[in-house]
C-alpha positions as CSV (number, residue, x, y, z in Angstrom):
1,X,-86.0,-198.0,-119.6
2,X,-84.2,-201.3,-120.4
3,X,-84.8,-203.0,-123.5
4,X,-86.3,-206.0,-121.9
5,X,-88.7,-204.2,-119.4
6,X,-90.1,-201.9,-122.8
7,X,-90.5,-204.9,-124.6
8,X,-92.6,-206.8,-121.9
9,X,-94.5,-203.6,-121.4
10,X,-95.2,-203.9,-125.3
11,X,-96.5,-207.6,-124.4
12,X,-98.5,-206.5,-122.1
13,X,-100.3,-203.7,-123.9
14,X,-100.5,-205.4,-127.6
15,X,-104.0,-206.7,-128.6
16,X,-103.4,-209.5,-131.3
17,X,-104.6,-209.0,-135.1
18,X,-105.5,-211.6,-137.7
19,X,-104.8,-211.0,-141.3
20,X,-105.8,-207.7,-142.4
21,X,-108.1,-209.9,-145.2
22,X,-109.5,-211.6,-141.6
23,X,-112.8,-209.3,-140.9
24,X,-111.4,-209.4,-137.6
25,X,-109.1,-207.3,-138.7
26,X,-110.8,-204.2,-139.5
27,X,-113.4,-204.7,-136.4
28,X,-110.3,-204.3,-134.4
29,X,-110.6,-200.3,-135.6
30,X,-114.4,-199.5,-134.5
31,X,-113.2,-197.7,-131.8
32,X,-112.0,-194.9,-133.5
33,X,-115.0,-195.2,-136.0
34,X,-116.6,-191.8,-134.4
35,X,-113.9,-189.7,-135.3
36,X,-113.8,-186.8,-137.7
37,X,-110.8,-187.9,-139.0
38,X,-108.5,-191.1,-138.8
39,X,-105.3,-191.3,-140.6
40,X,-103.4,-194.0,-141.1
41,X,-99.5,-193.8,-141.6
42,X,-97.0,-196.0,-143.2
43,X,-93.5,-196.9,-142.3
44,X,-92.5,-196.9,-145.9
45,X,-94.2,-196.4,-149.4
46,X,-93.5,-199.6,-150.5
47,X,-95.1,-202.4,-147.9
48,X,-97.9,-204.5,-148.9
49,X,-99.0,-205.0,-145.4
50,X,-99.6,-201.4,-144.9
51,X,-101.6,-200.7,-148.0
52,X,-103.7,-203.6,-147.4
53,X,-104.4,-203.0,-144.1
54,X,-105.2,-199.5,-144.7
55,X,-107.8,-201.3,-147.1
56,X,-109.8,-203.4,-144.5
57,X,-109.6,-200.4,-141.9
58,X,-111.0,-198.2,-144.8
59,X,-113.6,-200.2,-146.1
60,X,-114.6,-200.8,-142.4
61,X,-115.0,-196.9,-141.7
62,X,-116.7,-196.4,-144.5
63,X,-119.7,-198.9,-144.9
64,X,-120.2,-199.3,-141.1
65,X,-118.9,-195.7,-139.9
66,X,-119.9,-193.1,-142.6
67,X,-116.7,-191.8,-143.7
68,X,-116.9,-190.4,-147.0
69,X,-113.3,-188.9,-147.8
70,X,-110.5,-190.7,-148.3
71,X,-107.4,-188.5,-149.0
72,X,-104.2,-189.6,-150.2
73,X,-100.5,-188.5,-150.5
74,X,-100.7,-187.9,-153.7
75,X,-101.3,-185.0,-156.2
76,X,-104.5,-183.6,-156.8
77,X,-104.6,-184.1,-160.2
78,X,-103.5,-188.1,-160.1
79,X,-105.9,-188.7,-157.6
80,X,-109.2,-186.8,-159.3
81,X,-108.9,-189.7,-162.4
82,X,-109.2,-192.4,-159.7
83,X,-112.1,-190.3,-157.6
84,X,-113.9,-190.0,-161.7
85,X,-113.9,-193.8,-161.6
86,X,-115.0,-194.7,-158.4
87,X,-117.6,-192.1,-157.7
88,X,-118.8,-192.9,-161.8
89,X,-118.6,-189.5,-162.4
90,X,-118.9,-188.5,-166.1
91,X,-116.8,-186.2,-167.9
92,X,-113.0,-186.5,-169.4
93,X,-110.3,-188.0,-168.1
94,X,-106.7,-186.2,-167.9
95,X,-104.4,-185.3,-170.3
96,X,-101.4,-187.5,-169.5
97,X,-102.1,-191.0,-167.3
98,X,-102.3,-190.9,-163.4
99,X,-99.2,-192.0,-161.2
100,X,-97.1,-191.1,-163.8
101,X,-94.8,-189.6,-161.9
102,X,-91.8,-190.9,-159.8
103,X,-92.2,-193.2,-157.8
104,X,-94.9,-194.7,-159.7
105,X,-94.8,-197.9,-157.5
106,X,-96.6,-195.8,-154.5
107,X,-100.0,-195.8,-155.7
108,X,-99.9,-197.8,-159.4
109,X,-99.9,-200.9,-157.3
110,X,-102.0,-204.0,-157.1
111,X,-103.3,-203.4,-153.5
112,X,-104.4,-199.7,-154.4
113,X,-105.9,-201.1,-157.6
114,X,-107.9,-203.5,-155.3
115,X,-109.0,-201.0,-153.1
116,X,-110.2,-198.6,-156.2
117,X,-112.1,-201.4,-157.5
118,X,-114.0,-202.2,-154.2
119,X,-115.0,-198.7,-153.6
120,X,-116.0,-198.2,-157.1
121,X,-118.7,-201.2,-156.2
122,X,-119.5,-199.9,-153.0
123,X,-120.4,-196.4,-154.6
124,X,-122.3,-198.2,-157.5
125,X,-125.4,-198.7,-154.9
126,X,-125.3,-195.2,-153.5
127,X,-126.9,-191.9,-154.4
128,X,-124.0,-189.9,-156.0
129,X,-124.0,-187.6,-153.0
130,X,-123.7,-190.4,-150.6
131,X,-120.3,-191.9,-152.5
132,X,-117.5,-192.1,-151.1
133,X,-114.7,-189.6,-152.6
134,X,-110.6,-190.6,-153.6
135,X,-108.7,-187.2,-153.2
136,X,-104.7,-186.1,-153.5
137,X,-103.6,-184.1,-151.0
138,X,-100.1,-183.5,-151.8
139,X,-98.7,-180.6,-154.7
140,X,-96.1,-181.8,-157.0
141,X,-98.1,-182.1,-160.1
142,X,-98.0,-178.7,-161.1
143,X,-98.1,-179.6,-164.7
144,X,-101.8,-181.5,-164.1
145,X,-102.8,-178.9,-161.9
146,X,-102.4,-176.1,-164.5
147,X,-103.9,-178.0,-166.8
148,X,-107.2,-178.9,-164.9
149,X,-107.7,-175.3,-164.1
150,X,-107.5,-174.3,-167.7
151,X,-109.8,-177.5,-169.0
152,X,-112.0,-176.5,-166.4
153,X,-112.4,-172.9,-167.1
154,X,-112.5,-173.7,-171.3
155,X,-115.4,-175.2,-170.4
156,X,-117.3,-172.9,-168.0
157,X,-115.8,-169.5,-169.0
158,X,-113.5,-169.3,-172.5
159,X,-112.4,-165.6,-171.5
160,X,-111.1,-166.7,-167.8
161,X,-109.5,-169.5,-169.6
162,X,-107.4,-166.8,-171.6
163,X,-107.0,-164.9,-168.7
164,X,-105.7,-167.7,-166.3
165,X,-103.3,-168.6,-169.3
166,X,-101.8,-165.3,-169.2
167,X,-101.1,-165.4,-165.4
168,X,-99.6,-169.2,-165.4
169,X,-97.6,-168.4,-168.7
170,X,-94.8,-167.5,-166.3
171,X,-94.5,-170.6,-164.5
172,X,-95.8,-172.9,-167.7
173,X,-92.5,-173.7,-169.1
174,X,-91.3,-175.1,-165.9
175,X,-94.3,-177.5,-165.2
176,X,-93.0,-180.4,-166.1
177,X,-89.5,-179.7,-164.5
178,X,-90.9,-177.8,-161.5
179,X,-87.7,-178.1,-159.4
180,X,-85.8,-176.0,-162.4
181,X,-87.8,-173.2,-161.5
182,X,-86.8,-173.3,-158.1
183,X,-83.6,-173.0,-159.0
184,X,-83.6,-169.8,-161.3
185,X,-85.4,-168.0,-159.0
186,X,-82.6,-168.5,-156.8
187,X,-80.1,-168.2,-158.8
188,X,-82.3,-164.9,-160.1
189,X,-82.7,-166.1,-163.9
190,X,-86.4,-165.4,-163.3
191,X,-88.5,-163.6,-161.9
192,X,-90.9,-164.4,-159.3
193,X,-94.3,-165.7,-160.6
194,X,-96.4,-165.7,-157.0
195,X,-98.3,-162.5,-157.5
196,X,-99.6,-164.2,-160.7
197,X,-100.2,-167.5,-160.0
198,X,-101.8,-166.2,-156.2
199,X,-104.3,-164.2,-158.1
200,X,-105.5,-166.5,-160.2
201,X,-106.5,-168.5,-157.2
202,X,-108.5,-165.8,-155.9
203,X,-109.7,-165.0,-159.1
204,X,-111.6,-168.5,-159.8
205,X,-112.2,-168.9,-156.1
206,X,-114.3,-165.3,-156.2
207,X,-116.3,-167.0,-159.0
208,X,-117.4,-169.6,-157.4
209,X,-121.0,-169.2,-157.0
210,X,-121.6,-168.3,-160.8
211,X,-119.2,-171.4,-161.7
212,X,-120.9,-173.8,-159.0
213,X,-124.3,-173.1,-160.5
214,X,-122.6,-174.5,-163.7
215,X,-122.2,-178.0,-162.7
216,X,-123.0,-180.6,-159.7
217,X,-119.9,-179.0,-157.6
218,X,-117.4,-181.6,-158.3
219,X,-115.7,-180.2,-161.3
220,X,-115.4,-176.6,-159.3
221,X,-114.2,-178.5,-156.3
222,X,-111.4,-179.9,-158.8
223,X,-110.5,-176.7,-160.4
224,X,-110.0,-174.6,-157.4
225,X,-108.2,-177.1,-155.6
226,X,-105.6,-177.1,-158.4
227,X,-105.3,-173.7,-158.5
228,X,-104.2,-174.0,-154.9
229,X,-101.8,-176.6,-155.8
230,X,-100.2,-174.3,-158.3
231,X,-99.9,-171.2,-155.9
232,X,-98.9,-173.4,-153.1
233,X,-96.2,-175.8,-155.3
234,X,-94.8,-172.2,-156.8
235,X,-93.6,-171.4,-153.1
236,X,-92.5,-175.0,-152.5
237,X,-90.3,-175.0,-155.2
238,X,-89.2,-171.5,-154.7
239,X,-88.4,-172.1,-150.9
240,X,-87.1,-175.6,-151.6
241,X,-83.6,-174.5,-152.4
242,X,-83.2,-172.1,-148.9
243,X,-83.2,-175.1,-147.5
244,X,-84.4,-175.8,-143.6
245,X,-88.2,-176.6,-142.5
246,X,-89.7,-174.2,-144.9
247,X,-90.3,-176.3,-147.4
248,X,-91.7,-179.0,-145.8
249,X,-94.1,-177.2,-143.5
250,X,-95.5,-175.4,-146.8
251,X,-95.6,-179.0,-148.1
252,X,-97.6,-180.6,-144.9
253,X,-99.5,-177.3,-144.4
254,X,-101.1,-177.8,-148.2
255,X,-101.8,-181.2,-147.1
256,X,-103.7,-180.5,-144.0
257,X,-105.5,-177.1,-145.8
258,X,-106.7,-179.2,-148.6
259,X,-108.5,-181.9,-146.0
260,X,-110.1,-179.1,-144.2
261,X,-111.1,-177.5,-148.0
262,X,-112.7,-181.5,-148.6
263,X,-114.6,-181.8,-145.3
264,X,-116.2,-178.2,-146.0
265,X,-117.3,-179.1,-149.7
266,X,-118.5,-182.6,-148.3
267,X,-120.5,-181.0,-145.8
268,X,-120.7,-180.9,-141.9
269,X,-121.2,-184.8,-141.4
270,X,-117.9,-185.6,-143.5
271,X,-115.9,-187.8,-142.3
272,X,-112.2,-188.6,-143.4
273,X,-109.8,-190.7,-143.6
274,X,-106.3,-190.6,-144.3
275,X,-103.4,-192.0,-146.1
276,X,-100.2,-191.0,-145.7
277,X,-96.2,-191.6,-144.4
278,X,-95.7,-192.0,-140.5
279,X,-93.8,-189.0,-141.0
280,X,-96.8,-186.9,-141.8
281,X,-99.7,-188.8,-140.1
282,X,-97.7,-188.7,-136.4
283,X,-97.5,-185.8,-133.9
284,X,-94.4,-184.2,-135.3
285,X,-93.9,-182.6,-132.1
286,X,-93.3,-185.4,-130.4
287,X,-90.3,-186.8,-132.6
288,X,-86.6,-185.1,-133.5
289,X,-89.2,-183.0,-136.4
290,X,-90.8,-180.4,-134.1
291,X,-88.4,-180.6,-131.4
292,X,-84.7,-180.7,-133.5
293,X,-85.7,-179.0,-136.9
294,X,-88.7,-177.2,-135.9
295,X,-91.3,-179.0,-138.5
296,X,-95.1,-179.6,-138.4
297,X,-97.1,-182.2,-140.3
298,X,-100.6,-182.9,-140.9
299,X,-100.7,-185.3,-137.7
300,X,-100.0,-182.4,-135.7
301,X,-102.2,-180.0,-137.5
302,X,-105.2,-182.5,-137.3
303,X,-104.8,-182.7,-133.3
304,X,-104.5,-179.0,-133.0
305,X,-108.2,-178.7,-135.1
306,X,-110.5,-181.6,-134.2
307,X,-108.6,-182.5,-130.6
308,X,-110.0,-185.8,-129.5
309,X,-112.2,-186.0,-133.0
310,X,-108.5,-186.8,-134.8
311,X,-107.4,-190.6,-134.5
312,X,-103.5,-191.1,-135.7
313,X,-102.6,-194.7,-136.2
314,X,-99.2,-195.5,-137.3
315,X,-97.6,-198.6,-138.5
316,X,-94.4,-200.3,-138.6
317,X,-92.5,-203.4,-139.9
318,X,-89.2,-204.8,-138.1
319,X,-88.1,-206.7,-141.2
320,X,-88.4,-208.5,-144.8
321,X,-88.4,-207.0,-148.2
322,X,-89.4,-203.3,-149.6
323,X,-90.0,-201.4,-152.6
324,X,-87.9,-198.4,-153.0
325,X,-85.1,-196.9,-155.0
326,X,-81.5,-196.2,-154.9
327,X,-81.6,-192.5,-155.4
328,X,-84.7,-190.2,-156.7
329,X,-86.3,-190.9,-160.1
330,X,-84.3,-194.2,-159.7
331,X,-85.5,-197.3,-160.7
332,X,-87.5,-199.1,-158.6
333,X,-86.4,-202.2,-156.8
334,X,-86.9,-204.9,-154.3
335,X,-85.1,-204.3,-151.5
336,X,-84.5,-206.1,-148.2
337,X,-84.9,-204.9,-144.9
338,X,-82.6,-204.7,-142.1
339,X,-83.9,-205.9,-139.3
340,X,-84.3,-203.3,-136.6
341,X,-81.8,-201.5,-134.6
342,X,-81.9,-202.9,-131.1
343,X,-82.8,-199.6,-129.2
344,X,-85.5,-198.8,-131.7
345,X,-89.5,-199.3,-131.2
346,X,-89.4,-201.5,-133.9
347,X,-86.9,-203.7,-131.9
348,X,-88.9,-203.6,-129.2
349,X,-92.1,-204.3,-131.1
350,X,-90.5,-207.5,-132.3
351,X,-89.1,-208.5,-129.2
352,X,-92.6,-208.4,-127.8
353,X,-94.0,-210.3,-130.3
354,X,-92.2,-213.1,-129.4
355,X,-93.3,-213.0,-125.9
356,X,-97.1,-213.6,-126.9
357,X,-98.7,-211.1,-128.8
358,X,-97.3,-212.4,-132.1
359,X,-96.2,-211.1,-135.8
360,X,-99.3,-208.5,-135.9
361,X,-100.8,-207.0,-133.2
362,X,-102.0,-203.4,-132.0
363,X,-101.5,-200.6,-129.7
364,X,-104.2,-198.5,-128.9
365,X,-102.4,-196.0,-126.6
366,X,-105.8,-194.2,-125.5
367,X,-107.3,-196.9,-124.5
368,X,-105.7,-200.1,-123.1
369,X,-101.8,-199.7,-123.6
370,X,-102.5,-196.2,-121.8
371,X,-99.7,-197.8,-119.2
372,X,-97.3,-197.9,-122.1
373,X,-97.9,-194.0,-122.7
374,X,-97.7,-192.9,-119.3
375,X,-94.1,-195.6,-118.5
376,X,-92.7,-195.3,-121.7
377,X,-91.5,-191.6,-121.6
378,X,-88.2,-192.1,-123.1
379,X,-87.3,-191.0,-126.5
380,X,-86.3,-193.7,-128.8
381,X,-85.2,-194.4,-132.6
382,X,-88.1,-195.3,-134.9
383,X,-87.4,-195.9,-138.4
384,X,-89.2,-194.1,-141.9
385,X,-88.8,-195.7,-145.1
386,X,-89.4,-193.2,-147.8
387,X,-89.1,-193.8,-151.7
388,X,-85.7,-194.5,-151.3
389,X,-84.0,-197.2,-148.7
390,X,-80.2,-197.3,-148.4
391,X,-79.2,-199.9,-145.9
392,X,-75.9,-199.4,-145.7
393,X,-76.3,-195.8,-144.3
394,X,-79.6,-197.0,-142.6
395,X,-79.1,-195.5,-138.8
396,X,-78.2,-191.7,-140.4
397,X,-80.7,-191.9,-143.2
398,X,-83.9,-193.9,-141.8
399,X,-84.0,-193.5,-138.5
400,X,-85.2,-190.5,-136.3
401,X,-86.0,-189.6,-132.1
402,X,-90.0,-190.5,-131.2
403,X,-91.8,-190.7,-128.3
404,X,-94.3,-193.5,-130.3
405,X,-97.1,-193.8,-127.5
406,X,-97.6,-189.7,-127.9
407,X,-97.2,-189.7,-131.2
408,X,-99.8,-192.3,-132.0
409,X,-102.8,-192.5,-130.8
410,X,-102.2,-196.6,-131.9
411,X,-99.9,-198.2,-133.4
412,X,-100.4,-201.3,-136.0
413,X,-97.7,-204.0,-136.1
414,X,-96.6,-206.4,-138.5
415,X,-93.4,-208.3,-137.5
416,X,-92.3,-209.5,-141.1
417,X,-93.7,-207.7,-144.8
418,X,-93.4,-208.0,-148.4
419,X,-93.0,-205.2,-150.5
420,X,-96.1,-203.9,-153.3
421,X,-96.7,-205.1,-156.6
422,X,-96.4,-202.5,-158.8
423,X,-98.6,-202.2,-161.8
424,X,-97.5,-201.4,-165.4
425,X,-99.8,-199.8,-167.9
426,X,-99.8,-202.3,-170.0
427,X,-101.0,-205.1,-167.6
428,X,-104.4,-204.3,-165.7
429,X,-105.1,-205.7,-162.2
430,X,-106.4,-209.5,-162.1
431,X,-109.6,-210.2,-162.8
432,X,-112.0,-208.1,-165.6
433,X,-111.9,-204.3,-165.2
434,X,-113.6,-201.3,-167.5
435,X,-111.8,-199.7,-170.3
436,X,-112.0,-197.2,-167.9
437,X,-110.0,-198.4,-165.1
438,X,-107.7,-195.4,-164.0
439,X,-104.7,-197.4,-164.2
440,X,-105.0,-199.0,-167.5
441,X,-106.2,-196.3,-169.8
C-alpha cells in the first residue's frame, strides 16, 4: 500500500486527543474500562508523553473502572517500596534505595513520582483491601529479591531463614553482579545453583498457609514473589550467554507469570493494568519477534489467557527529544530524535496528522479504525526505543517488521515529545512530600 493511501487511511481512522492532563483525555479509554487487563506500551523508556499519559488512562481505570493492580517493568523488589507507600502499608523499607539500578531515569522520574503521589491520595480514602496496588514485574534485582526473602522469613520463621541462606549461599556472591554468574557457569567456573535456588521456592511456597496466617497477606505475597524472581533470574542469567530467544522468553514469561500470581492474590474481581515497552505489551507474533526470531512477550501471552478480556494499547512518537544512553550502565542523556523513516507507521502516523487528525490522536483498531486492520495488511518498520538510542545506526538498531493494527488493539499518538525528568535522591518531587516518599529516603 502506497505511503500516501496508508496515511489517509490513518486520517480517516484517528479519533483526536487533548492533552493527556485534558480529562478528555483519559475518557477517550472507557472503552476498554471492562477489561481484565489493559496494558499500555511505550515506544521508549524515556518519553514524557508516554508516562504521563499512562497516568490519566490509569487514574481513569482505576477510580471509575475498578482496576486495582498496576504492574510495572520493573523489579519486584524496587517496586514493593513504592506499593509500601502508596497502599500505607506499615513495616520496613528495603535495604538499599529503589530504582537504584541502571537506568535509574526509567522510573526515578518526575511523572512516575506524580503518579505515586496521586494514588497514594486515592488509596488514603479506601479500606486497605480496596487500594490500589504498585507491583514489579520484571527479575533483574536478584540482590533485593534474596534479600526480601531472607528479611521476610527472619521475621516469620528464624530456622527457614538459615535454611534459605544455605540454599542462596551459592548464587549470593553474584547478586550484585548477576551477569558474572552467567558467565562462569558457562565458562564452568561454577557450578549450577538451580536445584537450590528452585527449592527454596517451593519450600516457602509449601508454607504458605502457616506463614499467611502470620500477617495480612501482603508481606507473603512479597516474599514468594521474590523467591520466584531469584529461581527465574538464576536461569536468565545462566541462558543469557547461549544466546537466541531463550532468554528473553524466560524474561517476558516471568513477567506475564507474576501478573497472573497478582490477579490470583487480589482476588477474582482484580483488575490490572500494565506498564511496559511496545516491545513487550504488543502481540509479538505479529512483528519480526515471533515470526523472525521465534520470541513471545507478555502481549501475546495476555491474548492467549483472557482473549477479548486483554486490551493492548501501544504508543509512538515520530520525533523530538529522548532520554537514553550511549551504551549500558551509560550515563544518561538527552537525546534527539530522528524523525521517522518514511516507510515506517510512525511516518505514516505523522503524515496523517497533518491531514486533520493532528499531533495526538488515537487508534482504536477494534472498534472504529477496524477498516485500517482489515486494509492495512502489509508489514511495515515500526521503531522501539529502549535505554539506549544510537541514531546514527537507527534503521539496524531501532527499528523492527509489525503489522501495528494486529498488534494493537489501539494505538496512542503523539506527533512531537520531550524526554522525562529524572529525579535525584537528593531533590524530592515539587511540592511537600513525607519523609517517606519512596524516592527520597
Amino acid at each position: 500500500m502506497a505511503r500516501s493511501d496508508l496515511s489517509a487511511l490513518v486520517a480517516e481512522a484517528a479519533r483526536p486527543l487533548p492533552d493527556p492532563d485534558d480529562p478528555g483525555f483519559a475518557r477517550a479509554f472507557d472503552a476498554f474500562g471492562d477489561r481484565k487487563v489493559v496494558l499500555l506500551g511505550e515506544a521508549s523508556h524515556g518519553t514524557s508523553e508516554f508516562y504521563r499519559a499512562r497516568a490519566a488512562i490509569t487514574r481513569r481505570l482505576v477510580e471509575q473502572h475498578g482496576f486495582n493492580i498496576v504492574a510495572v517493568e520493573a523489579d519486584w523488589p524496587d517496586a514493593a517500596a513504592v506499593d509500601r507507600y502508596v497502599r500505607h502499608r506499615e513495616g520496613p523499607g528495603p535495604d538499599q534505595r529503589p530504582f537504584e539500578r541502571f537506568p535509574t531515569w526509567m522510573w526515578r522520574n518526575t511523572d512516575v513520582a506524580a503518579f505515586v503521589e496521586t494514588l497514594r491520595a486515592w488509596n488514603a480514602a479506601r479500606a486497605p483491601a480496596a487500594r490500589c496496588g504498585f507491583y514489579g514485574l520484571d527479575l533483574y534485582n536478584l540482590h533485593g529479591s534474596i534479600a526480601l526473602v531472607l528479611d521476610y522469613l527472619e521475621d516469620v520463621d528464624p530456622q527457614a531463614a538459615a535454611e534459605a541462606r544455605e540454599r542462596y549461599g551459592c548464587i549470593a556472591p553474584w547478586s550484585r553482579q548477576p551477569a558474572d554468574y552467567g558467565a562462569a557457569v558457562v565458562s564452568e567456573l561454577y557450578e549450577k545453583c538451580e536445584a537450590a535456588v528452585v527449592e527454596q521456592c517451593r519450600e516457602l511456597l509449601s508454607r504458605r498457609l502457616d506463614y499467611a496466617r502470620l500477617d495480612d497477606g501482603d508481606a507473603f505475597l512479597d516474599a514468594a514473589q521474590a523467591a520466584r524472581l531469584v529461581a527465574a533470574a538464576e536461569r536468565y542469567y545462566r541462558v543469557m550467554y547461549y544466546g537466541g530467544a531463550d532468554s528473553w522468553n524466560l524474561r517476558d514469561t516471568h513477567m506475564f507469570e507474576t501478573l497472573v500470581h497478582l490477579l490470583e492474590a487480589r482476588g477474582p474481581e482484580a483488575k490490572a493494568v500494565v506498564w511496559a515497552h511496545n516491545s513487550h505489551i504488543g502481540d509479538a507474533r505479529r512483528t519480526d519477534m515471533g515470526v523472525m526470531r521465534d520470541e513471545l512477550n507478555i502481549g501475546q501471552l495476555c491474548r492467549e489467557r483472557f482473549g477479548a478480556q486483554a486490551a493492548l494499547i501501544g504508543f509512538g512518537t515520530n520525533s523530538g527529544t529522548v532520554a537514553a544512553a550511549d551504551n549500558w550502565d551509560g550515563d544518561m542523556r538527552v537525546k534527539t530524535v530522528v524523525p521517522s523513516r518514511p516507510d515506517s507507521w510512525e511516518r505514516a502516523c505523522h503524515d496523517a496528522g497533518a491531514r486533520g487528525p493532528g499531533e495526538r490522536f488515537m487508534l482504536n483498531f477494534v472498534d472504529g479504525a477496524a477498516d485500517l486492520r482489515d486494509e492495512a495488511v502489509e508489514l511495515r518498520l515500526e521503531r522501539f526505543i529502549g535505554v539506549i538510542y544510537r541514531p546514527q545506526t537507527e534503521l539496524a538498531s531501532h527499528y523492527a517488521l509489525a503489522d501495528l493494527p494486529r498488534q494493537f488493539d489501539a494505538f496512542v499518538w503523539f506527533d512531537e515529545t520531550e524526554a522525562v525528568t529524572p529525579l535525584s535522591y537528593e531533590h524530592a518531587p515539587r511540592g511537600p512530600v513525607p519523609d517517606t516518599y519512596p524516592f527520597g529516603v
